[in-house]
Rosetta silent file (secondary structure, phi, psi, omega in degrees, C-alpha in Angstrom):
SEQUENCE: XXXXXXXXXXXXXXXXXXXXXXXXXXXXXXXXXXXXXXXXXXXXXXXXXXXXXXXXXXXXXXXXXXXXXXXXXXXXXXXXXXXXXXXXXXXXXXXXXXXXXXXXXXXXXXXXXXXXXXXXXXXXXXXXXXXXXXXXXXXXXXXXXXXXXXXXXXXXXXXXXXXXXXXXXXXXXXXXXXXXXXXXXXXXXXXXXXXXXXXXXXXXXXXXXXX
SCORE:     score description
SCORE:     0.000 S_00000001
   1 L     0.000  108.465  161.865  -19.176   17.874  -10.173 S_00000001
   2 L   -45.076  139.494 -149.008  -23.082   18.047   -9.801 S_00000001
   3 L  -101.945  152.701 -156.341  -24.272   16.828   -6.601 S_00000001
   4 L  -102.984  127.778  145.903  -27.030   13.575   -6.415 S_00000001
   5 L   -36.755  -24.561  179.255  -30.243   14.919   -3.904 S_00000001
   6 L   -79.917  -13.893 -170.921  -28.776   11.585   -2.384 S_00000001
   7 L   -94.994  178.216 -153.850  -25.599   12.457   -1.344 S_00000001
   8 L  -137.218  146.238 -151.937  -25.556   14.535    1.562 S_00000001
   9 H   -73.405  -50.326  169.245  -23.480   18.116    1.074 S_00000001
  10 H   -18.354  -60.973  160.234  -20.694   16.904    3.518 S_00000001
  11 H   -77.053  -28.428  171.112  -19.975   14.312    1.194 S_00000001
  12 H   -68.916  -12.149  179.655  -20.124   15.868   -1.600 S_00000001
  13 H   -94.468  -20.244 -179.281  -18.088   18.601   -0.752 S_00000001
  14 H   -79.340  -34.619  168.080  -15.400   15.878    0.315 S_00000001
  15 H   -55.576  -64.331  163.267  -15.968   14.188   -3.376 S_00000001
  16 H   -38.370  -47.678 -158.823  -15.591   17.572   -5.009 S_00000001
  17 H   -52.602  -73.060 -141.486  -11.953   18.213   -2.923 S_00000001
  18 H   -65.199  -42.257 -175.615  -10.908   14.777   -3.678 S_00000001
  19 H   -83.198   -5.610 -171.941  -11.782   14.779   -7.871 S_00000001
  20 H   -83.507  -12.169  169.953  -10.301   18.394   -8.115 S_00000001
  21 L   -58.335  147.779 -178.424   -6.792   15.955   -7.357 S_00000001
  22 L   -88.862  127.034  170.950   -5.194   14.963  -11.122 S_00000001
  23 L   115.653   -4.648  164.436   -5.547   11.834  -11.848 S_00000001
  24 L   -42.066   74.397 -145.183   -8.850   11.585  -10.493 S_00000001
  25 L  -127.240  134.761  174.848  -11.858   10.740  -11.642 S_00000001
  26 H    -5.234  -62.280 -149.076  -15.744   10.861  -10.403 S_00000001
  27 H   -76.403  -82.365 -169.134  -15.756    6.884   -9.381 S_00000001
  28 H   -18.824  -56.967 -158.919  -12.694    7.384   -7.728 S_00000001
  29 H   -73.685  -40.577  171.755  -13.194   10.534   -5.854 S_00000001
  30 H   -35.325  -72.968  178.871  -16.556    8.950   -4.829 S_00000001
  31 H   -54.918  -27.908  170.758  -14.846    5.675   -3.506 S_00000001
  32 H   -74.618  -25.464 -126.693  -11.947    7.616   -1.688 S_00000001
  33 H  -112.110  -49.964 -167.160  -14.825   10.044   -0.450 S_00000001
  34 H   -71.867  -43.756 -155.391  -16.829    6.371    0.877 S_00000001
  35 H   -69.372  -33.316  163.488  -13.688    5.340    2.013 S_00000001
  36 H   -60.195  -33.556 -119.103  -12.852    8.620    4.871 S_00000001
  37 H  -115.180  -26.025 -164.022  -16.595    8.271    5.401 S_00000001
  38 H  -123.760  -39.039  167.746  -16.302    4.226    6.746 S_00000001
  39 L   -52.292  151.041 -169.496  -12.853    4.680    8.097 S_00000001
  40 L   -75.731  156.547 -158.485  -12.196    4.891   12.162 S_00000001
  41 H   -93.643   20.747  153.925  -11.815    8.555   12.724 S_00000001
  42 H   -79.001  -37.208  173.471   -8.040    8.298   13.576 S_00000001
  43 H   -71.034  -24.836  170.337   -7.347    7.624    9.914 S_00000001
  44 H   -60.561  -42.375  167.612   -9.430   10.654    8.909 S_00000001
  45 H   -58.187  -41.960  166.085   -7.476   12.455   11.330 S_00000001
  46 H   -37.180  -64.434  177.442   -4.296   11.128   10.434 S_00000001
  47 H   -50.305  -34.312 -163.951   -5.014   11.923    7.155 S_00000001
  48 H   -82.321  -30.008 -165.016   -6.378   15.887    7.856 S_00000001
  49 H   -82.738  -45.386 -173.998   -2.736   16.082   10.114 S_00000001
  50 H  -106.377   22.125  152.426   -0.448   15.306    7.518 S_00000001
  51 H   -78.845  -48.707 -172.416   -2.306   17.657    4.666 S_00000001
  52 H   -49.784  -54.758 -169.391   -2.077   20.313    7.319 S_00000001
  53 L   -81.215    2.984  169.385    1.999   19.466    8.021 S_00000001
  54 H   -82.352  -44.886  173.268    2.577   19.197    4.275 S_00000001
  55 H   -82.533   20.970  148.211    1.689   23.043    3.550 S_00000001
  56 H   -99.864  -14.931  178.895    2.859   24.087    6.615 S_00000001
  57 H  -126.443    4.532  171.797    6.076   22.754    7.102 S_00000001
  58 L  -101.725  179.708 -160.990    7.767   22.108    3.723 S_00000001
  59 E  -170.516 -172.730  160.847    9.551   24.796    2.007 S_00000001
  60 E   -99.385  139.858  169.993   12.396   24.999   -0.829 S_00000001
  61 L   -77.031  146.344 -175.514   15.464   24.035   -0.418 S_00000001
  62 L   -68.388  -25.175 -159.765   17.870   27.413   -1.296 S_00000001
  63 L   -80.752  -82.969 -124.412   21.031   25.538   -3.237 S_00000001
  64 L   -98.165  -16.901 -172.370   18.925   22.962   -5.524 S_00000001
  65 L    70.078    0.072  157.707   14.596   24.186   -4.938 S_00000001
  66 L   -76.197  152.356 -122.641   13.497   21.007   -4.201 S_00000001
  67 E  -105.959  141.732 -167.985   10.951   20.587   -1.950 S_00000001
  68 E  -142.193  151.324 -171.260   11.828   20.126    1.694 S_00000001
  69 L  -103.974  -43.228  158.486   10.888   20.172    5.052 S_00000001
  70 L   -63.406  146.225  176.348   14.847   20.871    6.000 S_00000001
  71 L  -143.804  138.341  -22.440   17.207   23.711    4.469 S_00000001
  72 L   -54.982 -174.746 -151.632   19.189   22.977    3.099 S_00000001
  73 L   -97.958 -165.856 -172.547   17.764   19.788    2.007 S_00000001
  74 H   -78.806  -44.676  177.030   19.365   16.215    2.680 S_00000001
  75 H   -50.556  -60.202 -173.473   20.729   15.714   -0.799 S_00000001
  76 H   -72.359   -7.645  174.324   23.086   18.964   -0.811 S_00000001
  77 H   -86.246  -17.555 -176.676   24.118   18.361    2.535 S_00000001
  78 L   -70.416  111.587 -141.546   25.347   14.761    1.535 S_00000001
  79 L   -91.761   43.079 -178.111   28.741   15.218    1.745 S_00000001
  80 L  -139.945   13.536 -176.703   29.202   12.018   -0.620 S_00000001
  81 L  -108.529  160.062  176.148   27.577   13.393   -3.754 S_00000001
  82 L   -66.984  142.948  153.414   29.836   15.613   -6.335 S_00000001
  83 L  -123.512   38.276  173.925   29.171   18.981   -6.533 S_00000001
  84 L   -65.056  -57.435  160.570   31.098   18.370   -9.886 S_00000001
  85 E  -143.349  157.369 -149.713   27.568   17.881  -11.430 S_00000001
  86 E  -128.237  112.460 -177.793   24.242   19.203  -11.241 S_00000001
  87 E   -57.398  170.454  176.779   21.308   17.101  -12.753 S_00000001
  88 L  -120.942   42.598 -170.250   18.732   19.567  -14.231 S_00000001
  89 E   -93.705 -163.975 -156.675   15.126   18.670  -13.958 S_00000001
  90 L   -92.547  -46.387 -142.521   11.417   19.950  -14.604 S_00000001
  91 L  -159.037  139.423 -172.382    9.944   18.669  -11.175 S_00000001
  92 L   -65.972   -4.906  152.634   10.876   17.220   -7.512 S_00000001
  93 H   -62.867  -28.557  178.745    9.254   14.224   -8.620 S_00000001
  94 H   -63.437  -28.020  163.926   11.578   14.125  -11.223 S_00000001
  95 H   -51.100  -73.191 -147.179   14.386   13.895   -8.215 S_00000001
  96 H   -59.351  -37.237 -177.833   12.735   11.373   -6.364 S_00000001
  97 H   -69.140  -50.383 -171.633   12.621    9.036  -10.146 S_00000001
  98 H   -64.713  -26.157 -165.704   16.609    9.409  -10.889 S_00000001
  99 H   -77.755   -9.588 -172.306   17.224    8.570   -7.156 S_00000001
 100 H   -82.583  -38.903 -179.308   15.306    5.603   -7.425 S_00000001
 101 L  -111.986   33.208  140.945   17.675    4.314  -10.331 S_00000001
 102 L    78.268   -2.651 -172.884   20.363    4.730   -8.173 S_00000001
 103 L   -87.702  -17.219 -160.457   23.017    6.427  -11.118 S_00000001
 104 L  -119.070  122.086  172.714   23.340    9.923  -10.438 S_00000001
 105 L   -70.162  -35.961 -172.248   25.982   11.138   -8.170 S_00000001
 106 L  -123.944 -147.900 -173.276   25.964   14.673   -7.740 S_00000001
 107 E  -118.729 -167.430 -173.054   23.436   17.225   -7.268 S_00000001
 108 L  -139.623 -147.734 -168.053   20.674   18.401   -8.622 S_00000001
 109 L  -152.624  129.127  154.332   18.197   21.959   -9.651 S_00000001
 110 E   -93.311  119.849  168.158   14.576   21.801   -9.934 S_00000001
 111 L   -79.787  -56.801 -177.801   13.148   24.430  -12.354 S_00000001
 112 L    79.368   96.580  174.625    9.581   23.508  -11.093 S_00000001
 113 L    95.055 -174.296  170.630    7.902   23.341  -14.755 S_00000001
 114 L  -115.666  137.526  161.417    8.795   23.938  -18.261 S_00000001
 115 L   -31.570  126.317  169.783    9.258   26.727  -20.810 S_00000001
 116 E  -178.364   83.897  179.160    5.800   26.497  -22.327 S_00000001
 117 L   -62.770   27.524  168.276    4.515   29.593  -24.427 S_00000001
 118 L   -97.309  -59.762  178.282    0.943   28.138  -24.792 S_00000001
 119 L   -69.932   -9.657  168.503    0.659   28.393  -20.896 S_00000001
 120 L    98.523    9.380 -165.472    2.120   31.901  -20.779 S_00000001
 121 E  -107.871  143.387  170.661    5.353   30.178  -18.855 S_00000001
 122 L  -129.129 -170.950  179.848    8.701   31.425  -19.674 S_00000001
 123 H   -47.110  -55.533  158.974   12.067   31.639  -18.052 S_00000001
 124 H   -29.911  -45.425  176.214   11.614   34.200  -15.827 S_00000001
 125 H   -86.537   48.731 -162.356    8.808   31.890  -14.037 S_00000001
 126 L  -155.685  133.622  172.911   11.102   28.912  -13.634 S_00000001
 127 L   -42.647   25.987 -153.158   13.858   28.411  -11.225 S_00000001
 128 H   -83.902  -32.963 -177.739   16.555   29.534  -13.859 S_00000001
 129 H   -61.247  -35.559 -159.445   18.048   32.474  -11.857 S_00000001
 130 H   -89.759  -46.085  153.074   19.066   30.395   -8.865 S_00000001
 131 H   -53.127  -46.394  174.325   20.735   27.901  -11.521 S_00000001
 132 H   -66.451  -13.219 -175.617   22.755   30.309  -13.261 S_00000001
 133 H   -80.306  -29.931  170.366   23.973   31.772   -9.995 S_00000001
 134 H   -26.245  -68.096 -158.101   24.967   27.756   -9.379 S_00000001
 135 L   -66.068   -2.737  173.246   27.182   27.585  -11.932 S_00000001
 136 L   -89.257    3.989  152.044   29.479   30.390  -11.161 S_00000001
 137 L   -44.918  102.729  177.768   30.813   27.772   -8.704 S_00000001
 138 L   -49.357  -40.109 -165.199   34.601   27.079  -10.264 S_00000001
 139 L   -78.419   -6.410 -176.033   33.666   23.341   -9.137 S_00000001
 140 L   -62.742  102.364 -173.138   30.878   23.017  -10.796 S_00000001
 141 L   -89.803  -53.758 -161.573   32.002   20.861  -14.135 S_00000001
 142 E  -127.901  151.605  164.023   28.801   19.218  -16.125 S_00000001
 143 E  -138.576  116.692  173.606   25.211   20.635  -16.205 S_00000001
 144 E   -92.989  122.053  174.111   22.660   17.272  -17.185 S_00000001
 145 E  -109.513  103.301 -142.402   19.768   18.452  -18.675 S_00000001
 146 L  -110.365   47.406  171.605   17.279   15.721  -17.793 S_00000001
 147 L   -65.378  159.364 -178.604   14.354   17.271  -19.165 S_00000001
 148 L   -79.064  165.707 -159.659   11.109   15.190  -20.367 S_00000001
 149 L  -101.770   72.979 -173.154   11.298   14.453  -23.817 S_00000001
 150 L  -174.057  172.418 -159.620    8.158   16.936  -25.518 S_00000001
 151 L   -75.882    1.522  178.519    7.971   20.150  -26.847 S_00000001
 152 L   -87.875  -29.024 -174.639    7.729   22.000  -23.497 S_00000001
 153 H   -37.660  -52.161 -175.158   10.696   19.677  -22.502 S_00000001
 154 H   -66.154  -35.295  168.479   12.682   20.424  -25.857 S_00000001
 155 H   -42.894  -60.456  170.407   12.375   24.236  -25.085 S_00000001
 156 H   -63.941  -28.752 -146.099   13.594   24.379  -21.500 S_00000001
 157 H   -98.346  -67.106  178.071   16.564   22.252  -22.716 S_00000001
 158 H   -41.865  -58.703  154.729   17.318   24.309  -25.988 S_00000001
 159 H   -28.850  -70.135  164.219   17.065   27.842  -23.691 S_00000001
 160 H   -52.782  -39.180  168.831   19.138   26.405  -21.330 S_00000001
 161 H   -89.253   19.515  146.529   21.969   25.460  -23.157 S_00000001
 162 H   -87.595   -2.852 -167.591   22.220   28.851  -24.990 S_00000001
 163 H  -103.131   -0.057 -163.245   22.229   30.614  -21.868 S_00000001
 164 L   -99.207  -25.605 -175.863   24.428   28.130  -20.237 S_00000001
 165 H   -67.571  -67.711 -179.853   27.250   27.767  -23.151 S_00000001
 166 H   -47.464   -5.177 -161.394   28.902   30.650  -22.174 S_00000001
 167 H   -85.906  -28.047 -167.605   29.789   29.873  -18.478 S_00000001
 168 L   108.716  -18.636 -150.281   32.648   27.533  -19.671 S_00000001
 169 L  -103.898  146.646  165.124   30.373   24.546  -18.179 S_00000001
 170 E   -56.085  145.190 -173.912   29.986   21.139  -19.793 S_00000001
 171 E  -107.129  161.880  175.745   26.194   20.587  -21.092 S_00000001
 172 E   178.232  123.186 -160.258   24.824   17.085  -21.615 S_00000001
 173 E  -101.381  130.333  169.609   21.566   16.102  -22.462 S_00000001
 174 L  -103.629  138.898 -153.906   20.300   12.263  -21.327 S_00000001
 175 L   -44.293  148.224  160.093   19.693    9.936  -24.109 S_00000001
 176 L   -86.951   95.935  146.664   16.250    9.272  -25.275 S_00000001
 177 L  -106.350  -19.467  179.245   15.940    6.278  -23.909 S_00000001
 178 L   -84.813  105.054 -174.718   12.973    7.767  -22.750 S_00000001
 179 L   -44.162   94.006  166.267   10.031    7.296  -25.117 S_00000001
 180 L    -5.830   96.192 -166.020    8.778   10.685  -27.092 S_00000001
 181 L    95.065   18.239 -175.551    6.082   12.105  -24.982 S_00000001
 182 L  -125.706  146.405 -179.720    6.785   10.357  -21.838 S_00000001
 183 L  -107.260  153.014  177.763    7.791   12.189  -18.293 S_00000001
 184 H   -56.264  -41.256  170.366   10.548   11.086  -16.130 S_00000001
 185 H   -26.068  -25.946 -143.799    8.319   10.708  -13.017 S_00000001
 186 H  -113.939  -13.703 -175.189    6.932    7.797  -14.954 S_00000001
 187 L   -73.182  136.400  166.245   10.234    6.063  -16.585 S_00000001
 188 L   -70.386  172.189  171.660   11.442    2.710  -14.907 S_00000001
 189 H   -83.848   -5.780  160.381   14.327    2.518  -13.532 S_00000001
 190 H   -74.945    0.530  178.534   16.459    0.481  -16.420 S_00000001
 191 H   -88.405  -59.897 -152.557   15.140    3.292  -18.786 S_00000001
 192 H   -90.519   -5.403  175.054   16.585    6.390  -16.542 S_00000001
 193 H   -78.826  -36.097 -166.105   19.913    4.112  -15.633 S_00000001
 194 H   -87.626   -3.583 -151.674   20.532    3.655  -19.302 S_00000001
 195 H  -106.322  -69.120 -144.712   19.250    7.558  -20.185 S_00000001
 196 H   -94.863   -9.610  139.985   21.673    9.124  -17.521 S_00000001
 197 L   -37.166  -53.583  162.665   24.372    6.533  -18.653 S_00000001
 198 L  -155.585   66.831  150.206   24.334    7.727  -21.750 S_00000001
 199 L   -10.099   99.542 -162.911   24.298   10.970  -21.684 S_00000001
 200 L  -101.705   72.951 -175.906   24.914   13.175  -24.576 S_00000001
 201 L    15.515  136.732 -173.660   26.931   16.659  -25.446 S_00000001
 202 L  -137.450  126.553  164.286   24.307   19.462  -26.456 S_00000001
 203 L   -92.277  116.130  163.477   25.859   21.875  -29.143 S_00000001
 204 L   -26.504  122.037  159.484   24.593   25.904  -28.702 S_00000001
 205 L   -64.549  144.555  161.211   21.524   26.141  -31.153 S_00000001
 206 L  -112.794  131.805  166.326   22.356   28.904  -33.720 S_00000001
 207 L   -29.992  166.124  178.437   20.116   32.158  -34.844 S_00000001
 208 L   -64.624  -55.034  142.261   18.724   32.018  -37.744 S_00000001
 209 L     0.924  -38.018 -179.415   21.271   34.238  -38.637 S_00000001
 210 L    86.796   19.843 -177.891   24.157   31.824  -38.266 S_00000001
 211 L  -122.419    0.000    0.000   25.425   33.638  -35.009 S_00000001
């Protein structure tokens, strides 16, 4: 963002940080920028201390890859969830939204992204190995594939359950209840209770071929 002779570089380099965040915008990063800049200098600190401890002390968890400061993480250690079934999602925000509507039981897998040959991402860059080694767990029953509902969404989902069909394990996709183009981070939670509710069987796509 080109810097105003008025602004002073300090701030401006704290305006740039702050607008390179998504969701961001010029006015914003400015007023968040104003806002460090007026605050008592415990809250700046406060603020500089827990940027610092977020990349330094979180990590993946090993069973499910969601993001953690313990490992394993609190979910797979809860010795009151199934490990019957394993939600499927894009992104640990995507965690943090089904847990919110309070339905889901068991555990779950973070891919961290989507299948999305525009961006150059395929399976290989996606958590997928560390799921399929999941599933050679005999308890391991259902795999919910709680992907967002768009075409990088439809991809990851469609991959997974051909490579997933073979293991023996049930597949199940949850209902679009979820509006076309919309990510789970963003669904309430009477959307993703009723989504994960009713939950649907995913049939192997077939080659073109018929095989």
């Amino acid at each position: 963002m080109r810097r105003s002779p008025a602004t002073a570089p300090t701030i401006a380099r704290l305006i740039d940080a702050f607008h390179r965040l998504p969701g961001i915008g010029p006015k914003s990063a400015q007023r968040l920028a104003y806002h460090v800049l007026r605050a008592p200098r415990s809250e700046a600190e406060d603020l500089a201390a827990a940027l610092l401890d977020v990349k330094n002390s979180t990590k993946l968890c090993q069973i499910c890859q969601n993001i953690t400061d313990a490992d394993p993480c609190e979910l797979c250690l809860d010795p009151q969830r199934t490990v019957a079934t394993i939600c499927v999602v894009e992104e640990p925000l995507d965690v943090a939204a089904i847990e919110r509507a309070g339905v889901h039981r068991g555990r779950y897998h973070v891919l961290h992204g989507a299948i999305s040959p525009m961006d150059g991402v395929g399976p290989d860059d996606l958590r997928v190995r560390e799921l399929l080694s999941r599933l050679g767990d005999p308890e391991v029953e259902e795999v919910i594939l709680a992907m967002n509902p768009n075409l990088e969404g439809e991809a990851t989902a469609g991959y997974l359950s051909r490579v997933i069909a073979t293991m023996g394990v049930r597949i199940t996709r949850i209902a679009h209840g979820l509006p076309v183009g919309a990510d789970v981070e963003y669904a309430d939670e009477r959307t993703l209770r009723a989504a994960l509710t009713h939950r649907v069987d995913v049939e192997p796509e077939q080659n073109s071929d018929g095989s």
